[in-house]
C-alpha positions in Angstrom: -1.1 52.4 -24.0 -3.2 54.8 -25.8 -3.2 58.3 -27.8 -6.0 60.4 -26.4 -7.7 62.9 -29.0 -7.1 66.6 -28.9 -5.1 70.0 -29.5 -1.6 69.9 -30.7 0.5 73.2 -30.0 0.4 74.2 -33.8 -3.3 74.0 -33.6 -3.9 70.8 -35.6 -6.2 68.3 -34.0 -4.2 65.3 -32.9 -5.9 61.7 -33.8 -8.8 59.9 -32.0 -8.0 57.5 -29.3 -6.4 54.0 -30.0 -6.4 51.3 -28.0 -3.4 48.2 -28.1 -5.2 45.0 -27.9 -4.9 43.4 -24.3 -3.9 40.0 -23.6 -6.7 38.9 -22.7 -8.3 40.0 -25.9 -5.4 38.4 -28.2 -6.0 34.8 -26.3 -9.8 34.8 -26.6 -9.2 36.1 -30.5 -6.7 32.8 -30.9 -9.2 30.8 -29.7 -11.4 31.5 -31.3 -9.5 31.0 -34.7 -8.6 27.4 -33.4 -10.8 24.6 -34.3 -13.5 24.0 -31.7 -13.0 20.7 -29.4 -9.2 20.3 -30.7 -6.6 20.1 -27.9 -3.0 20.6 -28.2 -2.3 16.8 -27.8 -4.9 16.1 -30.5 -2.8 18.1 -33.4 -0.4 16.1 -33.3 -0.4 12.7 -35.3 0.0 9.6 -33.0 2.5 8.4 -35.4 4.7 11.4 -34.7 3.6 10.8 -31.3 4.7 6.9 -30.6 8.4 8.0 -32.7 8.6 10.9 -30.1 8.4 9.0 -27.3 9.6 5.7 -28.3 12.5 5.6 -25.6 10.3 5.9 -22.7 8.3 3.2 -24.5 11.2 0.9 -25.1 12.0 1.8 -21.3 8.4 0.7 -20.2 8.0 -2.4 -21.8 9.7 -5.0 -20.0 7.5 -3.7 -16.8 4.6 -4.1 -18.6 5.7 -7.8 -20.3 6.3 -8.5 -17.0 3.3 -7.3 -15.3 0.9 -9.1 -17.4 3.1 -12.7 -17.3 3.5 -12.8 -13.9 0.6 -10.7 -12.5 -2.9 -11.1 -14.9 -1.8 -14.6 -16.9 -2.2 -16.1 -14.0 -6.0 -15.3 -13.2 -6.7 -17.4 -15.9 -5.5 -20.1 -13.8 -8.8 -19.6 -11.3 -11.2 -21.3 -13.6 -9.9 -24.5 -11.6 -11.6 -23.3 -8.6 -14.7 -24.4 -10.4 -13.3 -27.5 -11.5 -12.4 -30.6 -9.9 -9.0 -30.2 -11.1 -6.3 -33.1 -11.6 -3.3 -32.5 -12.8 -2.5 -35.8 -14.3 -5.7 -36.3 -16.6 -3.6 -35.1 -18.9 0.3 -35.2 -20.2 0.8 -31.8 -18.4 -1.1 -29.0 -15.9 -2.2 -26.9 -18.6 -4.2 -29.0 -20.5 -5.4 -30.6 -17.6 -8.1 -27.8 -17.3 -9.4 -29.1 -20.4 -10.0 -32.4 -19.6 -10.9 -31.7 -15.7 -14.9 -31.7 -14.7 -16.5 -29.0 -13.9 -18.4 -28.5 -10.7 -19.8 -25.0 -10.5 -19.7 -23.5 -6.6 -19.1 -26.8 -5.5 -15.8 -26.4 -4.1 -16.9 -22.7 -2.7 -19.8 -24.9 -0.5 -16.6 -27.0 0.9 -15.4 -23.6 2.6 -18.5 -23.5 4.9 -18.1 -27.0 6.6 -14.6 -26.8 6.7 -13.6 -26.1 10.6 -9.9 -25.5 10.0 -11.0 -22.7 7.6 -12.9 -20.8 10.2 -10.2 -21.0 12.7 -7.5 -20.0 10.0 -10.2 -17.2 9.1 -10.6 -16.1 13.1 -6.5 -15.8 13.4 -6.5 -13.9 9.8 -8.6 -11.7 11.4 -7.4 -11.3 15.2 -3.9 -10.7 13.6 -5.4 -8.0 10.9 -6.9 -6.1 14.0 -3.8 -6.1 16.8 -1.7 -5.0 14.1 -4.3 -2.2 12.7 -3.9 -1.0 16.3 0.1 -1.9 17.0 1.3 -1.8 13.9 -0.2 1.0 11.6 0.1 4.0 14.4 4.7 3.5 14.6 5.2 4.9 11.4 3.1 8.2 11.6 4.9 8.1 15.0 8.2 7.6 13.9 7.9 10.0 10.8 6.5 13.0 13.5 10.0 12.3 15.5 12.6 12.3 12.4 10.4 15.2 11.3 11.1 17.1 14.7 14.8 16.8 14.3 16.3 19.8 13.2 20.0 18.3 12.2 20.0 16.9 9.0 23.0 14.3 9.8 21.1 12.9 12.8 17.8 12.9 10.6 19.4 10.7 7.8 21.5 8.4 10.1 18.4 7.9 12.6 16.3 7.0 9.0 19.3 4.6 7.9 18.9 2.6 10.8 15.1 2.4 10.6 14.9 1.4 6.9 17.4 -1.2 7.1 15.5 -3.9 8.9 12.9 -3.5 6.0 15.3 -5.4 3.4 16.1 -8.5 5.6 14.7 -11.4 4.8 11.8 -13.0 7.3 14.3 -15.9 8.0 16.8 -13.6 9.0 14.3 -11.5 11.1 12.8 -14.9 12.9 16.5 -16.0 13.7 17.4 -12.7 15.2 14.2 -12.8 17.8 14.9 -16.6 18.3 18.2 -15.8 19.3 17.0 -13.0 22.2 13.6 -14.8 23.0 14.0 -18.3 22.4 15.0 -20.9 24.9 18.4 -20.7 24.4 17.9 -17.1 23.5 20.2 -14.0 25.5 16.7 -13.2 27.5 16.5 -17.4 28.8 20.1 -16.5 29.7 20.1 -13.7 31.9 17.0 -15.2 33.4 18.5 -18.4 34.0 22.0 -16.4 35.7 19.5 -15.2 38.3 17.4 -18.5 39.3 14.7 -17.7 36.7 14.5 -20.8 33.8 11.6 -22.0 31.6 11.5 -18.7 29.5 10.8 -19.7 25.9 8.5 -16.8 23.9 9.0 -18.0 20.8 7.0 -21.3 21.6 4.1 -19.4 23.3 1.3 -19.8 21.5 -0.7 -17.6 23.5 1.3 -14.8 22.8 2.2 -15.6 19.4 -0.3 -13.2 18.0 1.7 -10.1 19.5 5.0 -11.7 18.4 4.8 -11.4 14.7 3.3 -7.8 15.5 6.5 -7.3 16.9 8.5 -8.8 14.1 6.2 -6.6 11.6 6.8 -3.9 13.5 10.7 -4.0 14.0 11.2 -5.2 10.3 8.7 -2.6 8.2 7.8 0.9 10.6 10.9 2.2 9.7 10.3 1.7 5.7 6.1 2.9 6.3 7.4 6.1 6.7 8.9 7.0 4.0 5.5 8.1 2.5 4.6 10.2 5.8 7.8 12.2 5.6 7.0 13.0 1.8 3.6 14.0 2.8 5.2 16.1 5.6 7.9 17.6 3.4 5.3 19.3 1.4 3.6 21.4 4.7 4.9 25.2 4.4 7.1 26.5 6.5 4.5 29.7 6.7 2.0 27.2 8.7 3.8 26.7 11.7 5.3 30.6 12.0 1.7 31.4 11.9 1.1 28.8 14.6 3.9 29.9 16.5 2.9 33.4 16.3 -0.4 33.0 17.7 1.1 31.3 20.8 0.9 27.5 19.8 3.3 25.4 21.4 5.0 22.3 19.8 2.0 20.0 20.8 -0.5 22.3 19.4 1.7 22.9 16.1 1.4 19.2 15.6 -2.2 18.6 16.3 -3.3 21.4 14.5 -1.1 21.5 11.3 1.1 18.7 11.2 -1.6 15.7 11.3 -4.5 17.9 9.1 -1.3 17.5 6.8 -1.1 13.8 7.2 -4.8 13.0 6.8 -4.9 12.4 3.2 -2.1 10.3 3.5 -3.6 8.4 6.5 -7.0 7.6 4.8 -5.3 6.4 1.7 -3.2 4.0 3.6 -6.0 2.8 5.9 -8.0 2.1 3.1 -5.3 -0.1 1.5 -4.5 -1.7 4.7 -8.1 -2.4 5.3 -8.6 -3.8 1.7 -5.4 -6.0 2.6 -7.1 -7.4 5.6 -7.0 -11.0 5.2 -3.3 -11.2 3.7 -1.0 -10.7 7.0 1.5 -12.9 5.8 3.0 -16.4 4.5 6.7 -17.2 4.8 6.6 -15.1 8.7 4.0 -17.4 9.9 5.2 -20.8 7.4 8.6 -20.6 9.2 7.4 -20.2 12.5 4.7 -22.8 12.2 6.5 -25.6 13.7 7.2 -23.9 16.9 3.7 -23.1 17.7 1.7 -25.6 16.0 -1.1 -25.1 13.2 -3.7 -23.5 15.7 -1.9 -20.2 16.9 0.0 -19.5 13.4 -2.7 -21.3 10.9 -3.4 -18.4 8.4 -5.6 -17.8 5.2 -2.2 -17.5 3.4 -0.5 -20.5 4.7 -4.2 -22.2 4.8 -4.1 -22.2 0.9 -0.5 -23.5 0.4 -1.5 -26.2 3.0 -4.3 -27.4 1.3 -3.0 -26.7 -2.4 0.3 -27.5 -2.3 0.9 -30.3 0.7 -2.3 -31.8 0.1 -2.8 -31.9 -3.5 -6.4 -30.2 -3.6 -5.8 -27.5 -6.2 -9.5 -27.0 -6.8 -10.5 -26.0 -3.2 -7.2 -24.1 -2.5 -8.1 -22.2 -5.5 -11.6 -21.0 -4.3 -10.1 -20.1 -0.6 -7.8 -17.5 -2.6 -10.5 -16.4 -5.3 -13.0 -15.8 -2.1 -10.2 -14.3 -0.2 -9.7 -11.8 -3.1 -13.0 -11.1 -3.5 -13.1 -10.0 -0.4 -10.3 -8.4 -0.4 -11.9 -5.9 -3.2 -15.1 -5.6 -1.2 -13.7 -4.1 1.4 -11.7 -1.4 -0.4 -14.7 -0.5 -2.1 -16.2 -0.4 1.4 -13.3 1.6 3.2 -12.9 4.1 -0.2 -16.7 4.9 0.6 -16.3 5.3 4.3 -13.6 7.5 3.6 -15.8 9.7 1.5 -18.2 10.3 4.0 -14.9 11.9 6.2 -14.4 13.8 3.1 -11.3 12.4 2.4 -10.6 11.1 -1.2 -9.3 7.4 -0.8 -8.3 5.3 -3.6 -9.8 7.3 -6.1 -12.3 10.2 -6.2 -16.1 10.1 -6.4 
């Protein structure tokens, strides 16, 4: 608003012009009254600070008691991978370390001429890949489908029964296929009512490889896309009118705006699958290790408790799992960069 200068009716001059202060002016004029490199945050005294928010502290601090005793106490326990570690030098485990020699990479050089570690390595690895290619594809799958139905009762019941397989345990999940694929199984049933006999898949170590892709599958797809349909939730609505308007059907809707949607998502999953690569499982393949033998089902996992806990050699079993970790790391850092190079952000930014 302002008063322009000039003639009043009764001839008196009226007053020169005068301007109101923008906004734009009053913020730049309170900024520059504030103290230079101050924030909000900063004014305010961490004392008042911790007694402001001392609930959501008291609410966060059995997590973190918990995280550190359960989850970074024990790396101290790795130093025994450099040891030639025996637990009854001493009156108890702990103090053991103390008194136990110490043998540098020793127990690292073991690794190499060890031929039950390569083959648990190769199966770590053939089972890392078939499910990468069987396994990680069903949820984006799935989570496209729910996303495609337009009733929200079918949507939620059709998500009910997908999650619920996720929160049985692996016993549960390994009696269920042994009781339609195993030798006395509803499959070796029906066969055998026919003239068929001598199916048993749950013994088949050839095919053992694809079966606990199938149990993965059945037991966790449903529960993997949960973040996919958050990720989808957030697409506008606006996208696919203007797809729709242009002439794209439902195929081309989802090629070209549902999965650009989804990419983010993808490549941060991928990368954490990728960096998970040599930890497909324990109690899946443990339980199921009788039926197959050591050979098909012989695992890094299941490789360490072998040799740690059955065996007694805490020092090598140790090293196995500080390698595998290292690993482990080396190829998230590997997968984050390769997804920075598709322009994607990963893990964490550049």
């Amino acid at each position: 608003m302002s008063i322009t200068a000039g003639s009043r009716p009764d001839g008196t001059r009226a007053p020169e012009a005068v301007e109101e202060p923008t906004a734009a002016v009053t913020t730049v004029a309170a900024k520059a009254r504030a103290p230079r490199g101050m924030s909000k945050a900063a004014k305010v005294p961490w004392r008042i600070r911790l007694r402001r928010d001392r609930t959501l502290i008291l609410m966060t601090l059995p997590v973190i008691v918990l995280l550190l005793l359960f989850n970074y106490v024990p790396l101290l326990g790795n130093v025994v991978a450099f040891q030639d570690y025996d637990p009854y030098v001493s009156s108890n485990g702990i103090t053991a370390i103390f008194h136990s020699p110490w043998v540098g990479v020793e127990q690292f050089a073991r690794t190499f001429d060890d031929p039950l570690f390569w083959s648990a390595t190769k199966n770590t690895i053939v089972l890392f890949v078939l499910q990468l290619v069987l396994f990680f594809p069903v949820p984006i799958a799935l989570a496209l489908v729910i996303n495609s139905v337009i009733r929200p009762r079918v949507r939620a019941v059709a998500q009910a029964i997908m999650y619920l397989p996720h929160f049985f345990s692996w016993v549960l999940v390994v009696t269920v296929f042994q009781q339609i694929f195993g030798g006395a199984g509803i499959i070796a049933q029906t066969l055998a009512e026919h003239g068929w006999s001598g199916f048993d898949l749950m013994t088949n170590a050839d095919l053992f490889k694809y079966l606990v892709t199938a149990q993965a599958v059945w037991k966790d797809a449903g529960w993997g896309i949960i973040v996919f349909l958050a990720a989808l939730s957030a697409v506008s609505t606006d996208l696919y009118e203007a797809a729709a308007m242009d002439g794209a059907g439902r195929w081309r809707r989802m090629w070209h705006v549902t999965l650009p949607a989804l990419r983010p998502v993808i490549a941060l999953l991928l990368v954490l699958r990728v960096g998970d690569a040599l930890s497909v499982g324990f109690e899946q393949f443990l339980l199921q290790r009788g039926a197959v033998g050591a050979g098909a089902s012989e695992v890094l996992d299941t490789y360490v408790w072998n040799m740690g806990i059955q065996n007694g050699d805490f020092s090598y079993a140790a090293a196995v799992g500080l390698a595998k970790g290292l690993i482990g790391v080396c190829l998230v850092l590997g997968a984050n960069k390769f997804a920075h190079l598709l322009g994607e952000q990963g893990v964490y930014k550049k």
